[in-house]
TISE-701376 format. One record per residue (C-alpha): residue in three letters; x, y negated, z negated. Coordinates in steps of 0.001 Angstrom, whole numbers, plus 524288, in hexadecimal, padded with zeros to 5 digits. Example, Ala and Ser with C-alpha at 12.3 -4.5 7.8 and 13.67 -1.06 7.14 Angstrom:
residues 2
[ALA [8300C 81194 7E188]] [SER [83566 80424 7E41C]] 
END
This chain:
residues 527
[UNK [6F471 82EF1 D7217]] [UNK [6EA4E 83914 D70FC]] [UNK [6DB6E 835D4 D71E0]] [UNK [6D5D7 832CB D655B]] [UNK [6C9C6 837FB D6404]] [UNK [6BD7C 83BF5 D6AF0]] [UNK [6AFB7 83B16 D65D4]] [UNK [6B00F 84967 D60B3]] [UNK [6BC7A 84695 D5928]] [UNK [6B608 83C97 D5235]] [UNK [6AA28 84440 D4FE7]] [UNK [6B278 84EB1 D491B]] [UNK [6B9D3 8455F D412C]] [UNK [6AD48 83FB3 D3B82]] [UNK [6A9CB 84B3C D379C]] [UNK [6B575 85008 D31A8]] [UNK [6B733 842F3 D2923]] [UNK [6AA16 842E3 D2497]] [UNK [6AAAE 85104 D201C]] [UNK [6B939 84F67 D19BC]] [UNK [6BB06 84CE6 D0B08]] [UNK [6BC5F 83E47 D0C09]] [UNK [6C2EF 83765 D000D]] [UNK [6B96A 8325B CF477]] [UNK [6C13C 82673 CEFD6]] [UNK [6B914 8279E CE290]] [UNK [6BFCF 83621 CE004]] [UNK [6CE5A 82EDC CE22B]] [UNK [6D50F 826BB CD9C0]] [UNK [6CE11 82A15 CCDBF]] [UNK [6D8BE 82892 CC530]] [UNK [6DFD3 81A75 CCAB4]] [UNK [6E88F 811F8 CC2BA]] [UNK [6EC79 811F5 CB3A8]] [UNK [6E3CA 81CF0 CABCA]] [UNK [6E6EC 81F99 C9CE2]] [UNK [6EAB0 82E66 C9C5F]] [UNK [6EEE3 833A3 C903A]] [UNK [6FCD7 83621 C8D35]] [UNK [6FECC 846A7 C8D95]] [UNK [70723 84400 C7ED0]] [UNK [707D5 85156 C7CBA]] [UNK [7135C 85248 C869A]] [UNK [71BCC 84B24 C8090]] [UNK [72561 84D36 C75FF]] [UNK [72537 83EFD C702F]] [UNK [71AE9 83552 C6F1D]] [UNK [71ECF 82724 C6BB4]] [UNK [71573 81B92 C6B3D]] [UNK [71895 80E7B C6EA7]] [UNK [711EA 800DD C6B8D]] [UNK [7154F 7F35F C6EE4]] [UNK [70B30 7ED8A C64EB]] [UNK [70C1E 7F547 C5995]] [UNK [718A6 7FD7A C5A54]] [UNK [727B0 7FA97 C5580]] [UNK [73400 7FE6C C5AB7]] [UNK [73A19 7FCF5 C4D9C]] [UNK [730A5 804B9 C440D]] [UNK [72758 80C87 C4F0D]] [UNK [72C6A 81BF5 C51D6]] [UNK [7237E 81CAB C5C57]] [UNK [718F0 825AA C561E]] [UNK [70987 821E1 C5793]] [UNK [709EB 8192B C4DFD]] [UNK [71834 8132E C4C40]] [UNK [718EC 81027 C5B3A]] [UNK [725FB 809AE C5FB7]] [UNK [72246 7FC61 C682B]] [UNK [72BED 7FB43 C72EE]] [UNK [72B57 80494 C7E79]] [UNK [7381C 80267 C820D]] [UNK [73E32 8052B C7434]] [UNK [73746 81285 C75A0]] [UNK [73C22 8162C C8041]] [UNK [7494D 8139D C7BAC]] [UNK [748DD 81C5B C6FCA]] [UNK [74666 828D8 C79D5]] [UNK [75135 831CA C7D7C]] [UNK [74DF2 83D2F C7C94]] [UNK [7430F 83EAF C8747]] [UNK [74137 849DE C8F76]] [UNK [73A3F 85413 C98B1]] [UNK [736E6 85BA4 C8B09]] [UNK [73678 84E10 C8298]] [UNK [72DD0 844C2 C88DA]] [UNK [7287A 83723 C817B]] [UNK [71C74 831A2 C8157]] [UNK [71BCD 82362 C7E75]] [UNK [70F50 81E7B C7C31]] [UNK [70EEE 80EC4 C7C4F]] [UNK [7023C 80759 C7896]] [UNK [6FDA1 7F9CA C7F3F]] [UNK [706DE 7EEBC C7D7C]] [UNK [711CE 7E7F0 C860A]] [UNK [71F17 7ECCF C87D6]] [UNK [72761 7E3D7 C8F34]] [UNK [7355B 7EA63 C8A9B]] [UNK [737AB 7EC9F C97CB]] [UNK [73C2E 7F1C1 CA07E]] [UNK [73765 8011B C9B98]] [UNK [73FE4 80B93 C9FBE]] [UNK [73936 81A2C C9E43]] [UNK [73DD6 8251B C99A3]] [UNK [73D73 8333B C9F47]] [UNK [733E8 83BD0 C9890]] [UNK [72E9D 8308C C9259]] [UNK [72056 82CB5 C95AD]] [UNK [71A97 81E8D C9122]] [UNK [70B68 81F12 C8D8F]] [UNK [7051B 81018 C8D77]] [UNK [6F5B8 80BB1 C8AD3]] [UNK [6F6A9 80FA7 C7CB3]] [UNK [6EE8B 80633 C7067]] [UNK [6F94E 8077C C667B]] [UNK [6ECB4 80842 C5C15]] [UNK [6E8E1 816CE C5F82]] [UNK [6F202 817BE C6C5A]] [UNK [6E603 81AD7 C7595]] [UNK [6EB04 81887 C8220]] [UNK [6E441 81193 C8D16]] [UNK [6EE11 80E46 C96E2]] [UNK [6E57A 7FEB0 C9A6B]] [UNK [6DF41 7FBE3 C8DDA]] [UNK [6ECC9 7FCA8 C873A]] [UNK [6F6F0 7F7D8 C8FBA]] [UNK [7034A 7FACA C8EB2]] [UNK [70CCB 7F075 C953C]] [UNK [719E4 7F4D0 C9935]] [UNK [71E73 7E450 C9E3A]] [UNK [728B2 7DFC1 CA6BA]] [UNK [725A4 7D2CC CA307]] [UNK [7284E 7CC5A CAEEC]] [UNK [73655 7CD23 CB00B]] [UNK [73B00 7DCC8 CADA8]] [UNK [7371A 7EA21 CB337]] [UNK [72DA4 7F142 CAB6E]] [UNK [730EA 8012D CAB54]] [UNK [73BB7 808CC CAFE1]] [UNK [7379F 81694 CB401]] [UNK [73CC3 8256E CB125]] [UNK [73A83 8319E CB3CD]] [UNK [731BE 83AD0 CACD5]] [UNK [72A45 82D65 CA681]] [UNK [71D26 82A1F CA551]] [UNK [71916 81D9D CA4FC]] [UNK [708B2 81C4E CA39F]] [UNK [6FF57 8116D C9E78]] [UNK [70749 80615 C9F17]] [UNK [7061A 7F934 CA42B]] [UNK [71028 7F4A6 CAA62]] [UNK [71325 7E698 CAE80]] [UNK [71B18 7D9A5 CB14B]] [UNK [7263B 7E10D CB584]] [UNK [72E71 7D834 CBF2C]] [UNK [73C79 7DAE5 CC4EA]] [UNK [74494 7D500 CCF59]] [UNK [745BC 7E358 CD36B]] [UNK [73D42 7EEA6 CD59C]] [UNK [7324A 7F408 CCD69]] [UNK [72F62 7EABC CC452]] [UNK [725A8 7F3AB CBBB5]] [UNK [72C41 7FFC7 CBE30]] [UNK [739B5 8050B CC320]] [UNK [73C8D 81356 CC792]] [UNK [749E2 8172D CCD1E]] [UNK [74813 82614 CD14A]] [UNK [741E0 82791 CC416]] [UNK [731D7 82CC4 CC39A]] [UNK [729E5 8292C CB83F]] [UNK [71AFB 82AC3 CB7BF]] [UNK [713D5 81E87 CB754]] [UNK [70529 82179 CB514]] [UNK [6F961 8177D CAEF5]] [UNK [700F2 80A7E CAF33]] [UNK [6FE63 7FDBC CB4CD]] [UNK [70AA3 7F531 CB9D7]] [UNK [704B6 7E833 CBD50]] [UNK [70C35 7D9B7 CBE24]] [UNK [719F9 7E03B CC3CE]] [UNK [72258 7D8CB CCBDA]] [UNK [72F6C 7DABB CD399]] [UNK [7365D 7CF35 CD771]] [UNK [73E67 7CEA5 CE3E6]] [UNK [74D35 7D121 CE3F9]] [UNK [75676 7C3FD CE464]] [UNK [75C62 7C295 CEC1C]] [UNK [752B9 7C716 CF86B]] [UNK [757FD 7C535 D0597]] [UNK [7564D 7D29D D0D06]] [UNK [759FF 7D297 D1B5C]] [UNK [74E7B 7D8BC D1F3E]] [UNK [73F8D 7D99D D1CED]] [UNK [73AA4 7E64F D149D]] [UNK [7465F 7E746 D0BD6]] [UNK [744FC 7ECE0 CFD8B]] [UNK [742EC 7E43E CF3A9]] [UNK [73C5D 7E562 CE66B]] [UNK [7342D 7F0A1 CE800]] [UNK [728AB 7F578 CDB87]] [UNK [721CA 7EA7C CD5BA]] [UNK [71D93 7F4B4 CCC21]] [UNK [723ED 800E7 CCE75]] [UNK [7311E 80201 CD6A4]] [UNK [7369E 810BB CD90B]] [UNK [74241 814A4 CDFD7]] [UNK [74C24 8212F CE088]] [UNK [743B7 82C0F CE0FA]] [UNK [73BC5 8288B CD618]] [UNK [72E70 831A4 CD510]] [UNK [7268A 82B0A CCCCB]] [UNK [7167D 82C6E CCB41]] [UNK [70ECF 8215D CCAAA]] [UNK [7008C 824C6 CC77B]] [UNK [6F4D7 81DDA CC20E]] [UNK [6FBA8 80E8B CC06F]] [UNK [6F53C 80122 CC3E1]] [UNK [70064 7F7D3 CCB4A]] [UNK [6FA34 7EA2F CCC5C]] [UNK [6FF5D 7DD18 CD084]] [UNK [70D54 7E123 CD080]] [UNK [7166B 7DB7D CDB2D]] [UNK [72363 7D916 CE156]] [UNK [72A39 7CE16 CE4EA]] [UNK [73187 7D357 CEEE7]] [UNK [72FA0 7E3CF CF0AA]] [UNK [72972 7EEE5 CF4CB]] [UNK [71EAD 7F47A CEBB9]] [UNK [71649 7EBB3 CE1C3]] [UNK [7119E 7F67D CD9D7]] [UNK [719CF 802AB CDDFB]] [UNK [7275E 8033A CE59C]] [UNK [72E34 81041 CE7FE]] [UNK [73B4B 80FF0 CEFB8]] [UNK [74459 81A7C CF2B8]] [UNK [7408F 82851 CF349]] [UNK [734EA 82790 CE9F4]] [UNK [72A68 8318C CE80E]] [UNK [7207D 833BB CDDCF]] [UNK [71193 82FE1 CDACF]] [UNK [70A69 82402 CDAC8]] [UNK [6FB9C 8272C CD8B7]] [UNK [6EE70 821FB CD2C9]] [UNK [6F370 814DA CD026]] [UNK [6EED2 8068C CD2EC]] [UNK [6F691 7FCD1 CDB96]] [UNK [6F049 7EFF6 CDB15]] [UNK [6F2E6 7E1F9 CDDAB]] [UNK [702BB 7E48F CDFD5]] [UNK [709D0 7DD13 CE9D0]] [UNK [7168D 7DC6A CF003]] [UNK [7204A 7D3FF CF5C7]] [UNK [71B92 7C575 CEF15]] [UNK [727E7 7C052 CF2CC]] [UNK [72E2A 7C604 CFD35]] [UNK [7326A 7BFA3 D0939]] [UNK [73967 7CB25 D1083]] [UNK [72CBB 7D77A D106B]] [UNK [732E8 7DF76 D0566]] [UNK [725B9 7E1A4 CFF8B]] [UNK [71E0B 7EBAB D0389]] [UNK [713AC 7F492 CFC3E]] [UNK [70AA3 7EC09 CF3E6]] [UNK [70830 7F6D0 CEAC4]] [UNK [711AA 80222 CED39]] [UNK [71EBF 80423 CF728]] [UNK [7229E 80FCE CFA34]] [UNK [732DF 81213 D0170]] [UNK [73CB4 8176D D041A]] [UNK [738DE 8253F D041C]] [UNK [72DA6 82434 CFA73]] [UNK [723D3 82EB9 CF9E8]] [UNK [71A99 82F84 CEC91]] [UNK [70EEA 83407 CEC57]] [UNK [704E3 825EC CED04]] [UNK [6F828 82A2B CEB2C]] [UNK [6E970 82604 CE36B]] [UNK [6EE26 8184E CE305]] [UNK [6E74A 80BDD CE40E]] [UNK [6EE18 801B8 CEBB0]] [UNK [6E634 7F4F1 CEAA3]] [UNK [6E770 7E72B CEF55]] [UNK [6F6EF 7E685 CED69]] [UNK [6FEF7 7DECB CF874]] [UNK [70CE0 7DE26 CFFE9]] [UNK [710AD 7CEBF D021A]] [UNK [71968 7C967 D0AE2]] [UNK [7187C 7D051 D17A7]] [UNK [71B20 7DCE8 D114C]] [UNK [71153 7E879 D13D4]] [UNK [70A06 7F1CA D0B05]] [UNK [7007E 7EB99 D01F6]] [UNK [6FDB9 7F7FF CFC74]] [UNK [708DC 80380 CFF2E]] [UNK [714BC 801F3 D0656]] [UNK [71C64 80F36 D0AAA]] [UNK [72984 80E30 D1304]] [UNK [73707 814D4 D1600]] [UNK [73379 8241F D15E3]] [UNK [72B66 82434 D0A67]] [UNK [71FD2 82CE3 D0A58]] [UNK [7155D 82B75 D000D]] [UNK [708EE 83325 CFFAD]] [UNK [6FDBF 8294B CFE92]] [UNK [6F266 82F68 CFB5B]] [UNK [6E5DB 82AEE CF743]] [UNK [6E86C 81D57 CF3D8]] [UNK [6DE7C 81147 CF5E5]] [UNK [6E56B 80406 CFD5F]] [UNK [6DB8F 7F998 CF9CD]] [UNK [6DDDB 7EBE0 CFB80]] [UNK [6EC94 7EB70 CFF32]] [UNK [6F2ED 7E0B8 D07E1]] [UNK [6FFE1 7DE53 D0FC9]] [UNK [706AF 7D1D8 D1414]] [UNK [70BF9 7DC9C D2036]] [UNK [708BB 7EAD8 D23A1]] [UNK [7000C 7F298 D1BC4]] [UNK [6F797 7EF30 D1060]] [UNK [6F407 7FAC2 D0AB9]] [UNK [6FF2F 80503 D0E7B]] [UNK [70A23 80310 D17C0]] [UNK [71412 81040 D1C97]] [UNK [7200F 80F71 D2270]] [UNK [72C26 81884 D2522]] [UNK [735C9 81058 D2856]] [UNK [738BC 804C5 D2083]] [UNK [73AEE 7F79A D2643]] [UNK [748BD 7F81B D2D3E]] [UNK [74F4F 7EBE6 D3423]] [UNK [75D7D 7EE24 D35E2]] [UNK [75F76 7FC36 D359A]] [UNK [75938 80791 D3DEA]] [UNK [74D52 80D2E D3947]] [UNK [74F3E 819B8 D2F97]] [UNK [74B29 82703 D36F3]] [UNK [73DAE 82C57 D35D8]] [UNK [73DFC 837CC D2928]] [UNK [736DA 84456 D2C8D]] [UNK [72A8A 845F9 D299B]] [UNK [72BE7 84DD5 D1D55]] [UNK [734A1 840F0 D183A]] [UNK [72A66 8370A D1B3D]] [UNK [71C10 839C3 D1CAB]] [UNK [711BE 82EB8 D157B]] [UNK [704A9 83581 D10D6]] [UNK [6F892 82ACE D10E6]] [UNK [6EED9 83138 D0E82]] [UNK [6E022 82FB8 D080E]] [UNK [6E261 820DE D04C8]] [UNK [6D7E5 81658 D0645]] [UNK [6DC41 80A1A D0EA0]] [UNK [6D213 7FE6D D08C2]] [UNK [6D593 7EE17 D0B35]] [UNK [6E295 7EEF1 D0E3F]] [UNK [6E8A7 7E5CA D16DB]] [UNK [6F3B5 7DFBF D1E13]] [UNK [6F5AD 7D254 D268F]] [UNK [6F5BE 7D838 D324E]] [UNK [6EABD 7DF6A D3086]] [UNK [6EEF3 7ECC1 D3561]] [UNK [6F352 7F5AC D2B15]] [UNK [6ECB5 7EFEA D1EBD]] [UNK [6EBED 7FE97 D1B45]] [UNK [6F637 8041B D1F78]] [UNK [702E1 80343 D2878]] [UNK [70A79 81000 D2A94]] [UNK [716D2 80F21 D3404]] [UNK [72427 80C03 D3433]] [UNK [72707 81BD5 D35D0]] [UNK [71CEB 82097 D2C56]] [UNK [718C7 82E0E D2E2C]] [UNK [70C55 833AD D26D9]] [UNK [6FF30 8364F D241B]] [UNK [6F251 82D19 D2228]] [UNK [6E821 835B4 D1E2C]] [UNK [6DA50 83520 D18F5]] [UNK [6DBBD 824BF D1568]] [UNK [6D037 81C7E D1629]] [UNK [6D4FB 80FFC D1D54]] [UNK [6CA4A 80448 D1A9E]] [UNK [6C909 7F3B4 D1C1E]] [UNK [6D922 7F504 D1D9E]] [UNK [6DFB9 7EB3B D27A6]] [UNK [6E2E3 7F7F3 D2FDA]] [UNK [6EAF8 8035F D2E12]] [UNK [6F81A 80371 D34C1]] [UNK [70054 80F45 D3BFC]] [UNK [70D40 80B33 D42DB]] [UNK [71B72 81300 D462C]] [UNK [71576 81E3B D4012]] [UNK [712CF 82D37 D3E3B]] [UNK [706E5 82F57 D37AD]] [UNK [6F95B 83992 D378E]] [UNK [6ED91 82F7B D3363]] [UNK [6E1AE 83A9B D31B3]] [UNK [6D41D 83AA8 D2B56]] [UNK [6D541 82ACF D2792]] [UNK [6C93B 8236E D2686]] [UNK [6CF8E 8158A D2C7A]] [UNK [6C69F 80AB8 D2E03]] [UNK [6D064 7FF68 D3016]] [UNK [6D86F 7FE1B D3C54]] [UNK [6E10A 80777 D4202]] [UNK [6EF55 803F6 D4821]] [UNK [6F914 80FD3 D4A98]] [UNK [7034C 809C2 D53E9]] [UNK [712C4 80BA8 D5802]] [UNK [7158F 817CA D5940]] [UNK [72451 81C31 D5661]] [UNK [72E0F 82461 D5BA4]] [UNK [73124 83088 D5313]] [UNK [72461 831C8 D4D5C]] [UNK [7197D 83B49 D4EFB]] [UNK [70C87 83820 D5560]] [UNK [7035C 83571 D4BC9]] [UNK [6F683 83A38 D47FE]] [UNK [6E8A4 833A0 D45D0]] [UNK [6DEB6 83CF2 D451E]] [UNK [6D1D1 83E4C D3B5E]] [UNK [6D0D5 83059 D384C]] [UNK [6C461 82791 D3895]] [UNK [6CAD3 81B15 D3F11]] [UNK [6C077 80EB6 D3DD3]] [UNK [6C95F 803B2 D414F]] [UNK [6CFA0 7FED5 D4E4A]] [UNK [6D6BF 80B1F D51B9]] [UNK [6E615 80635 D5746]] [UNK [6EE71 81166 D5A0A]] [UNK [6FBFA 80EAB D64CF]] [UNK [70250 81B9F D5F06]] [UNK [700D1 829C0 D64C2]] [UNK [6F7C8 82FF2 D5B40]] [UNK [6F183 83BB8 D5996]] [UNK [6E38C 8398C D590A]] [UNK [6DA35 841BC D544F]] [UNK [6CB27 840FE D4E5A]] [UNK [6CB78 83497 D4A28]] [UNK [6BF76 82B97 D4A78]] [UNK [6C212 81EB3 D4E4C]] [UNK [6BB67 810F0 D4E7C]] [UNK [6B82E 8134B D5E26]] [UNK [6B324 820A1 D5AD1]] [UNK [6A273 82256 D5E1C]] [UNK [6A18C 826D3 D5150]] [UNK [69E5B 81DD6 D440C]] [UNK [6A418 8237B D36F5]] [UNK [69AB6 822C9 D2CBD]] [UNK [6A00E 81E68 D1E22]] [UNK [697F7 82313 D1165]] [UNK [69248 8177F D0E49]] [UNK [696E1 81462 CFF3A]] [UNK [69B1B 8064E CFE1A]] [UNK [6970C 7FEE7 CF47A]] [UNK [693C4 7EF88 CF3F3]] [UNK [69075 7E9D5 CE4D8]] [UNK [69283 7DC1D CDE54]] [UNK [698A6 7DDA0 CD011]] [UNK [69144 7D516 CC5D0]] [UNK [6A057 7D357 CBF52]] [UNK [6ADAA 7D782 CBF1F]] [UNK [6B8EE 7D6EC CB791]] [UNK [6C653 7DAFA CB885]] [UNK [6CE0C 7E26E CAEC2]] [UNK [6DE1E 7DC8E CAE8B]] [UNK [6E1D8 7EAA7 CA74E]] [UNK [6DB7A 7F2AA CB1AE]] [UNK [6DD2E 7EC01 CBC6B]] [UNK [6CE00 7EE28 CC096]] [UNK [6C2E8 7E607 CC303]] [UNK [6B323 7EB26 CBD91]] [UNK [6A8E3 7E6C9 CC56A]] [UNK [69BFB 7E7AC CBE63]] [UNK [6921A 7EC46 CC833]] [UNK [68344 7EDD5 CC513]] [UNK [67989 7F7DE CCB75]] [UNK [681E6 80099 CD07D]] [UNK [680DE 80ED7 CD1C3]] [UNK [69032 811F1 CD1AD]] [UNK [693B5 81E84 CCAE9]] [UNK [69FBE 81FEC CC20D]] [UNK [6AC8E 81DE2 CCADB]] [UNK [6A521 81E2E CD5B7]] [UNK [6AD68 81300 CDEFF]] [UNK [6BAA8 8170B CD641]] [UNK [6C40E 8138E CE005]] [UNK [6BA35 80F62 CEA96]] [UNK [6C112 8024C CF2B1]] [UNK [6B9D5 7F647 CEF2E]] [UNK [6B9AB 7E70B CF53D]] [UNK [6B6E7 7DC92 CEA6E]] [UNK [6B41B 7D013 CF241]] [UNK [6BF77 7CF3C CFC49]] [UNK [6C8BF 7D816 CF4F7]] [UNK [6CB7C 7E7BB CF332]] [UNK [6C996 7F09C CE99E]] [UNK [6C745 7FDEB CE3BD]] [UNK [6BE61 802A2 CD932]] [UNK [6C546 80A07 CCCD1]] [UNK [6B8BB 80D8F CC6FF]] [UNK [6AAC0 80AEE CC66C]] [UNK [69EBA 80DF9 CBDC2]] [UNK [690F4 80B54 CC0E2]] [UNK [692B1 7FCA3 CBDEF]] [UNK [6A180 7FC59 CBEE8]] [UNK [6A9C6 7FC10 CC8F8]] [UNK [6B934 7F8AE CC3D4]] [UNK [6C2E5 7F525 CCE8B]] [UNK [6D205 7F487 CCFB0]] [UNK [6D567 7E6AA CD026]] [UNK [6D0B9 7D8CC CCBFF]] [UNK [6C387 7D597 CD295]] [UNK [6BF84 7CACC CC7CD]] [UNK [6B45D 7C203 CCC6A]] [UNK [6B12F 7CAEF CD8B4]] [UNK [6A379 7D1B0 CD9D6]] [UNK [6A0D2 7D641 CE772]] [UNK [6A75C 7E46E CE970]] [UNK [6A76B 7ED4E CF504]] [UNK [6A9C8 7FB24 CF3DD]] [UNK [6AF13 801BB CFFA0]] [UNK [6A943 80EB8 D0633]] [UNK [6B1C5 81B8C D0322]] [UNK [6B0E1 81C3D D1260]] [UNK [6AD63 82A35 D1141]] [UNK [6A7BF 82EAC D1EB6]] [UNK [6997F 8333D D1E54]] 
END
């Protein structure tokens, strides 16, 4: 193992990180979660309107001001949709619980319309697509959009209880799923641990499906007994999930065997969409399973990029984000290592805030079982450690304040590289490394942080059930417009982030009723 550093290293590397273009989190994630955006109707050939409160299947023809009322009956009277003869159904605020939905290529559903003047604000006017506890909600195609829905109380003894996609790709943009459930299979008596169950709470995708997931709010969905509360792709899936909301989702509330992992998202068996501006916040993996946040495994190769990990726990390994290569194998031989341009995980400009696991050693991250990648330009905070094992990985320009473990090195793999990084924690490293210019916690030399936390007690707050926020009102304060938008907060004993703030505003994602004392963290930017 080569020397780590000298004083002059250090030096330099101080002074290269303070003169680098460190992120702003108040210029990211500016546009998070469901957002109305109006319906481009001038691309499409047909426009029909849809209402469950004022509209009739029997007398409606679907114009402005005859709407039909079932969404379902709609979509059954269109055949004749195409690259050159798209629809456009526009559906105002009501429940529809004629499900489950199946989509229709080259037909796009619009929700959050008042069926009075069909405005459309995608929360005010909500626009339930139910599973009513006992059936899936939607089944996805391609070239479909489905935007400004809410959709809920799906529940399935099978996968993806609010959403289904077998090698199909529809765009689902400005919805909220909440309350979906799958249940585990019956019977359930796998030989070994790890086996797959029940994957997607909300979403399930398998086959090469390619969907993009942008701009949705996933909260307090679940599964009984599979991979995934809010988002489960299997099998050779790409695509895009970005600037959505993953909040309060857990997995595996039954499961006796660790067939759970990924409170929020799973991503395996050769995975690799894009995952990137989302907020993944206080969501949890039961039962000895790991991954409160993001689970990755078996060759798949996301690029996660500039996501925030707040609050997440673990019952195992990894609360906010766990990587492997290999996936759990008992009675057969391990699969061969891919090359490099088959499997290579990008992690890069993510924030690491709260997350923990029991152990206490990789409540940010653990990245092993074969992984090879990149961790790049992450701020790594108040975590229960951050975790490298059995792997091949270049960790560079990382501001990591937690604990540092990089152990068991494996035949086959190429040294890895830690160079760049400002290292605060106990520094653990039984792996030849590469070391270069790194400034850690037994360096002469104290990092200086700009000092912009904030301490305030709110007078009130209430929480919102359609947005999913919390407003503090907070008196004599000087905060401009948006100033702490998507700065981490802690509200008592619990996590946070801001979604936006005025000067005596400050709204929050999540349900803070009754609390008044709020911390918000430093941007850790180096002075």
């Amino acid at each position: 193992m080569k020397k780590p550093f000298s004083i002059m290293s250090a030096v330099v590397l101080f002074l290269y990180l303070t003169s680098c273009e460190t992120k702003n989190p108040e210029e990211q994630f500016m546009v998070i979660g469901p957002d109305t955006v109006p319906a481009s109707l001038d691309t499409y050939k047909n426009i029909w309107y849809v209402s469950g409160t004022t509209g009739s299947d029997s007398v409606g023809d679907g114009a402005r001001d005859k709407p039909w009322q079932s969404l379902s009956y709609v979509l059954r009277q269109i055949a004749d949709a195409s690259v050159d003869n798209r629809y456009a159904i526009l559906v105002a605020s009501a429940d529809y619980s004629n499900t489950p939905l199946k989509m229709k290529p080259y037909v796009d559903l619009y929700g959050g319309f008042n069926a009075t003047d069909w405005q459309r604000d995608v929360l005010k006017n909500r626009t339930v697509l139910t599973g009513g506890g006992e059936r899936r909600v939607i089944i996805g195609a391609d070239s479909a959009r489905l935007d400004g829905f809410t959709v809920m109380s799906g529940k399935i003894r099978g996968k993806g209880a609010g959403l289904f996609c077998s090698g199909t790709s529809p765009t689902i943009s400005n919805n909220v799923f909440m309350n979906n459930k799958t249940l585990g299979p019956i019977p359930w008596l796998p030989k070994n641990l790890h086996e797959i169950a029940n994957d997607g709470g909300a979403i399930y995708c398998e086959n090469g499906s390619s969907p993009v997931l942008e701009n949705n709010i996933f909260v307090n969905n679940a599964t009984e007994i599979g991979r995934g509360a809010a988002i489960a792709f299997h099998s050779k899936c790409d695509g895009r999930i970005a600037n959505n909301v993953f909040l309060n989702n857990i997995a595996g509330t039954n499961d006796p065997m660790r067939s759970s992992d990924g409170g929020a998202i799973s991503m395996f068996d050769w995975s690799s969409p894009v995952v990137e501006n989302n907020l993944i916040l206080n969501n949890e993996a039961l039962a000895s399973n790991d991954a409160g946040g993001m689970f990755v495994a078996l060759w798949s190769s996301p690029r996660i990029i500039n996501n925030i990990f707040v609050g997440n726990r673990c019952a195992d390994d990894a609360g906010g984000l766990f990587v492997g290569g290999q996936e759990h194998r008992y009675d057969v031989p391990f699969y061969p290592l891919p090359a490099k341009n088959e499997f290579f995980v990008l992690i890069e400009g993510n924030t690491f805030v709260g997350n923990s696991n029991p152990s206490q050693n990789s409540g940010a991250m653990r990245f092993t079982m074969e992984s090879r990648g990149v961790f790049k330009n992450n701020l790594v905070v108040h975590n229960s450690g951050i975790y490298f094992q059995k792997c091949e990985v270049v960790i560079e320009e990382n501001i990591i304040l937690d604990n540092f473990l990089f152990i068991d090195p494996i035949a086959g793999m190429k040294t890895s590289i830690i160079k760049d990084n400002l290292i605060l924690g106990d520094f653990k490293l039984e792996v030849d490394a590469q070391l270069n210019n790194n400034i850690l916690r037994v360096d002469s030399i104290e990092p200086r942080f700009v000092n912009d936390w904030h301490e305030f007690r709110a007078a009130a707050a209430q929480y919102d059930r359609k947005t999913n926020t919390t407003v503090f009102i907070i008196f004599e304060s000087n905060f401009e417009p948006n100033q702490l938008a998507n700065r981490v907060i802690k509200i008592g004993n619990r996590w946070s982030v801001v979604k936006s703030n005025d000067q005596n505003h400050v709204e929050v994602w999540g349900d803070f009723s009754g609390e008044v004392n709020i911390i918000v963290l430093p941007t850790y930017q180096l002075r």
